[in-house]
C-alpha positions as CSV (number, residue, x, y, z in Angstrom):
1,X,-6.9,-19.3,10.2
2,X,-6.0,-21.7,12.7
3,X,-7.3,-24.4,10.6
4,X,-5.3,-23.7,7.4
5,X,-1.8,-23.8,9.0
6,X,-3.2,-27.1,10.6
7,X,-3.8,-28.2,6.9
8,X,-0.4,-26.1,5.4
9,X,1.4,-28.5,8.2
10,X,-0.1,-31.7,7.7
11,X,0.4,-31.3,3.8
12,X,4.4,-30.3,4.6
13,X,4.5,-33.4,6.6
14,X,3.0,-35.2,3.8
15,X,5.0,-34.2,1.7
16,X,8.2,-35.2,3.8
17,X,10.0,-32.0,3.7
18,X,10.0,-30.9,7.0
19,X,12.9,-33.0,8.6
20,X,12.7,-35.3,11.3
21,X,15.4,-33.6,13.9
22,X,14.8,-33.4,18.0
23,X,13.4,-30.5,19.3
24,X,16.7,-29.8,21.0
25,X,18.8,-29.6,17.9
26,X,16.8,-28.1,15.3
27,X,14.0,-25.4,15.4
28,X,11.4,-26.3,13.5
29,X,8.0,-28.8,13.1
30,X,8.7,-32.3,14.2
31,X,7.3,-35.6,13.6
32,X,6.4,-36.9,16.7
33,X,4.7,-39.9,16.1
34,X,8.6,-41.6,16.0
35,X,9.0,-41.0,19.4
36,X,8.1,-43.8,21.4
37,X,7.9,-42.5,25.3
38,X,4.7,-40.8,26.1
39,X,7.1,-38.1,27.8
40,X,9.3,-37.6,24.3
41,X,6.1,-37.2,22.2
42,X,4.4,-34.7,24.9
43,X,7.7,-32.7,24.7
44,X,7.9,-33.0,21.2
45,X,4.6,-31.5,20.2
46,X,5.1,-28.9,22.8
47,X,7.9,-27.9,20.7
48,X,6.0,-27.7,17.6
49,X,3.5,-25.7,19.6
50,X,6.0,-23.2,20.7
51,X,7.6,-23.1,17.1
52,X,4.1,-22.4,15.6
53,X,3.2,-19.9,18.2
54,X,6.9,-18.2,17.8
55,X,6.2,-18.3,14.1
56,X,2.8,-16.6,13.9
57,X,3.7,-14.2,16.4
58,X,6.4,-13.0,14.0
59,X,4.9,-13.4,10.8
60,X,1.8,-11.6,12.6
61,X,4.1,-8.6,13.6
62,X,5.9,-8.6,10.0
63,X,2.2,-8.1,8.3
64,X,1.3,-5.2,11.0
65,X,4.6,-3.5,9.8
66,X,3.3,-3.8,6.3
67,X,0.5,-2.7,6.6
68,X,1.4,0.2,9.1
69,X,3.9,1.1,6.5
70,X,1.1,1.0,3.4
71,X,-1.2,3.1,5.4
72,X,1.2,6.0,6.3
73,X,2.0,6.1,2.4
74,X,-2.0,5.7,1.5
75,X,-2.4,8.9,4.2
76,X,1.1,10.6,1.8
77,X,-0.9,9.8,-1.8
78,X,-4.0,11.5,-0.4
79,X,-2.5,14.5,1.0
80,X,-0.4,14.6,-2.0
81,X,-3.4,14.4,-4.5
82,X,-5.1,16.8,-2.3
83,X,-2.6,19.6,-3.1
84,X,-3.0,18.7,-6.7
85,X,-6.5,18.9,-6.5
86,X,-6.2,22.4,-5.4
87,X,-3.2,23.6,-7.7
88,X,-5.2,22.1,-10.5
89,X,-8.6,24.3,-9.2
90,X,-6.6,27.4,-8.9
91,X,-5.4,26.9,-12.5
92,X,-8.9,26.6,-13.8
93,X,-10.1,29.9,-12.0
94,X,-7.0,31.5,-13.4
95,X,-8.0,30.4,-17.1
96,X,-11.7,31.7,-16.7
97,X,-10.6,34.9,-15.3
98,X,-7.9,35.0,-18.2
99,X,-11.1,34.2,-20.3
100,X,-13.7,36.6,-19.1
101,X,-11.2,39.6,-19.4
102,X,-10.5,38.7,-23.0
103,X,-13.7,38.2,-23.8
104,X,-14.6,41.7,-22.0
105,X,-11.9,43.7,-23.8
106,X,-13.0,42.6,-26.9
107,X,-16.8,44.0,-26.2
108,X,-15.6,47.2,-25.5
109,X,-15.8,50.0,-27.7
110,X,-13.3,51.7,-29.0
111,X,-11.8,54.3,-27.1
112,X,-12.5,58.1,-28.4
113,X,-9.0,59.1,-27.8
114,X,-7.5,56.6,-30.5
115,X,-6.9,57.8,-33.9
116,X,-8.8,56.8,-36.9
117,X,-7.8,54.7,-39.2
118,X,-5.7,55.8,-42.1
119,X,-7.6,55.5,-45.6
120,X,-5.8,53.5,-48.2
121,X,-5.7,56.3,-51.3
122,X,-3.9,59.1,-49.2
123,X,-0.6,60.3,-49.1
């Protein structure tokens, strides 16, 4: 990890879009190389040290809050289809009891108490 924001820096320097400011005045990644005082250019890349450090701490704590916030909603979803599962289980059984009742009423026999059917011809 360490060794792709070494590249991702070198390639911004490269590029020429990180500016060339003090460490004093702006925040931020510095050339250091213009400086020409041992002192200025140890000062100067302990800035960009502590700006890289200050910047992956942050972005380190931004991506834990993501992802803290993903799992509490992955831990919602599965309670959630959970719930369903069930409603959806209880639904079946319903329907199969529904089923075998129907199914057992219309095996029965007629009851002895119910009236014949009236014939056709007769009035």
């Amino acid at each position: 990890m360490f060794a792709r924001m070494a590249v991702a820096l070198l390639a911004l320097i490269a590029l020429g879009v990180v500016g060339t400011a003090h460490a004093q005045d702006v925040p931020g990644i510095e050339i250091c190389t213009v400086e020409k005082t041992m002192e200025r250019r140890t000062s100067c890349l302990q800035s960009n040290v502590d700006f890289l450090q200050k910047t992956i701490n942050k972005l380190t704590s931004d991506h834990q809050q993501k992802l803290d916030a993903a799992n509490r909603q992955i831990e919602s979803l599965k309670s959630s289809v959970a719930s369903l599962q069930k409603l959806v289980a209880d639904q079946q059984a319903g329907q199969l009891k529904l089923t075998e009742d129907l199914k057992k009423k219309a095996d029965a026999p007629p009851a002895k108490d119910a009236a014949p059917a009236a014939k056709d011809g007769t009035k």
